[in-house]
Structure formats: C-alpha cells, structure tokens
C-alpha positions in Angstrom: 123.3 87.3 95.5 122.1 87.6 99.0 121.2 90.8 100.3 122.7 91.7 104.1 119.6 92.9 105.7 117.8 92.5 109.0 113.7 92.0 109.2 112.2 92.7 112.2 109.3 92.6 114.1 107.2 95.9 114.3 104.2 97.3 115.3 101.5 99.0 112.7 101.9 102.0 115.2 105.6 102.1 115.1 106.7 101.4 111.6 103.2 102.1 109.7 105.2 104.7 106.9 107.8 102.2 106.0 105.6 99.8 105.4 103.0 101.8 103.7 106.1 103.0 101.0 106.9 99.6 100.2 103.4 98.3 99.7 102.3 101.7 97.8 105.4 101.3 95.5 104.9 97.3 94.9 101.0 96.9 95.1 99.6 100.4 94.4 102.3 101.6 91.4 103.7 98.8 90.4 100.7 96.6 90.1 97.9 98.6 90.1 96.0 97.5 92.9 93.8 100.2 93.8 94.3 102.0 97.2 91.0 100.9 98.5 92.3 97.4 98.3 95.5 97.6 99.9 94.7 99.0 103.2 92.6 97.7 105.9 91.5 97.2 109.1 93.6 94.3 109.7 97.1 96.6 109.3 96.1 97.4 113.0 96.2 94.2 114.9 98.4 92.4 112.5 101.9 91.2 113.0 104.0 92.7 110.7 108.0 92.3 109.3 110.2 94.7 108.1 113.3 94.1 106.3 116.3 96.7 106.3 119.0 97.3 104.9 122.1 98.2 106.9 121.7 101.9 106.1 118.5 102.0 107.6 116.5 101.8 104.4 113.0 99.4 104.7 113.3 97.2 101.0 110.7 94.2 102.4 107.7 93.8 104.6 104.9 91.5 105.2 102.0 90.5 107.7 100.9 87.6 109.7 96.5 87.7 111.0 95.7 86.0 114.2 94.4 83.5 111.9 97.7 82.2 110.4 97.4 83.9 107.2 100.4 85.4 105.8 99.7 88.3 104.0 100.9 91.9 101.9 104.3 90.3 101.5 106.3 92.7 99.3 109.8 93.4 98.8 110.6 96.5 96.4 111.8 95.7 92.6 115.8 96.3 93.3 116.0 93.9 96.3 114.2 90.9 94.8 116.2 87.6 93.8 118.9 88.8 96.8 117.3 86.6 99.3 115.0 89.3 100.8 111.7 87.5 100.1 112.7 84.8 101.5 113.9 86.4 104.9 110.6 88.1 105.1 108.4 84.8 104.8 111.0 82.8 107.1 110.4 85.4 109.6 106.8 85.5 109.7 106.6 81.1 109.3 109.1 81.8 112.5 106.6 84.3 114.0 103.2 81.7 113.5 105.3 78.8 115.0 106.2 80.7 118.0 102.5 81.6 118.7 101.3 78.2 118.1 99.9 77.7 114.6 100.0 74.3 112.7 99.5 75.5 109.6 99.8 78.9 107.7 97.2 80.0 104.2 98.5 83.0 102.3 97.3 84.1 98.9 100.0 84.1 96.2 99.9 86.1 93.0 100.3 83.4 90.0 103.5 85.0 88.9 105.0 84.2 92.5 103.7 80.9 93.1 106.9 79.1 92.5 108.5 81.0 95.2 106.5 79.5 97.8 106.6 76.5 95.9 109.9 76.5 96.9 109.9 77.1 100.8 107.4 74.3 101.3 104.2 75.8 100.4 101.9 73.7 98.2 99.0 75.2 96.3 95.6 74.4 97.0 92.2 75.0 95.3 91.8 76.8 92.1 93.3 80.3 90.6 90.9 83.3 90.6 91.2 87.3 90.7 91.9 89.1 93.6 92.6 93.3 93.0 92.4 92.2 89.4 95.2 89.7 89.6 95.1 85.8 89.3 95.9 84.0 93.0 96.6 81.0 94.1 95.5 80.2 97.9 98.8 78.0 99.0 99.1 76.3 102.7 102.0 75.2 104.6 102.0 72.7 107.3 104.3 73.5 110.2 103.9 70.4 111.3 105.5 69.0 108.5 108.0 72.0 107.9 109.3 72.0 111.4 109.5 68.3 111.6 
C-alpha cells in the first residue's frame, strides 16, 4: 500500500518541531538512542525532507550534509511499508544530484539494510555500533543510478 503524501524541502528554522517529533518518537523512544546522540550541530546547515500527509500531519523526514551523506532518515511506525521511506530517500538522492554530488554515504541500521539494498545502495566495509545499534556504512553512485 502506498501512502499519498508529499515530502518537501525545509529549512531547520522553518520546520525544526516536526522534525524533531518524528526523530524523538523513532530514534529517542522507539530505539533508545539517547538524546545527546540525536541532535547536533549539523540540524542547522543540513538539508532536510519532510513527508506529509494530506492532513498536514509530518509521518517522514530525513537529512542530506554538504558532504553527501544522507542521514536521520525516519519515518514513524504506522507509515512504514506504505512507500513513505522510500519517497524520503528519493527526494534527498534527488536533492544531492541537483547540487552536484556523484556519490552519496549514509549509515544504515542492520535491520534496514535491505531497504537500501533495494534502491541501489550497496554496503560497504564492516558492521559496528553506532548509539548502541549495529550499522552498516552503504554508498550509492549517482553516476551509476542516474545513468
């Protein structure tokens, strides 16, 4: 089932408490990541996505660096498998082509892998923790992926 929502580019400035409820519900309460891990300095001069339903209600988010890493990608428990993922992650691949990057590195939970996986993304290196969870560093080539 596909969910009928938009995602958006917004500012940190603009749409900083939507974002910050889906992360705190996904990351903070539903994984455990601890608060002092969540935030940081690069929420500021980050890209970032939101995904919204047509009522207005934020479900998805996620984050691009200047660097071409993809990061904080979350999407709340009811909205996953309806297509809201991946509408998040083609928007922000969409965003890094547009400013010129050849190739995007994110960090993927191991549980999650398999969605990236999916859209392209092919795992590189080893697994390790990360806020206490196994990771998987995973690049995609837009080189390739645009082609």
């Amino acid at each position: 089932m596909t969910t009928n929502c938009t995602v958006s580019q917004v500012t940190w400035a603009a749409a900083r408490g939507e974002i910050e409820a889906v992360r705190r519900a996904v990351f903070i309460e539903e994984l455990g990541i601890p608060p002092e891990l969540e935030w940081d300095a690069h929420d500021a001069t980050a890209l970032h996505v939101l995904a919204r339903l047509p009522d207005g209600r934020a479900v998805g988010t996620g984050r691009l660096l200047p660097e071409g890493r993809i990061g904080r990608v979350a999407v709340l428990p009811a909205w996953r498998g309806r297509g809201v993922g991946g509408a998040v992650l083609a928007a922000l691949v969409a965003a890094a082509a547009a400013r010129g990057h050849r190739a995007l590195v994110l960090s993927a939970q191991l549980p999650v892998v398999v969605f990236y996986r999916r859209r392209g993304w092919v795992p590189r290196g080893p697994v390790y923790q990360a806020g206490g969870l196994p990771h998987r560093d995973m690049v995609l080539d837009l080189c390739k992926s645009l082609a």
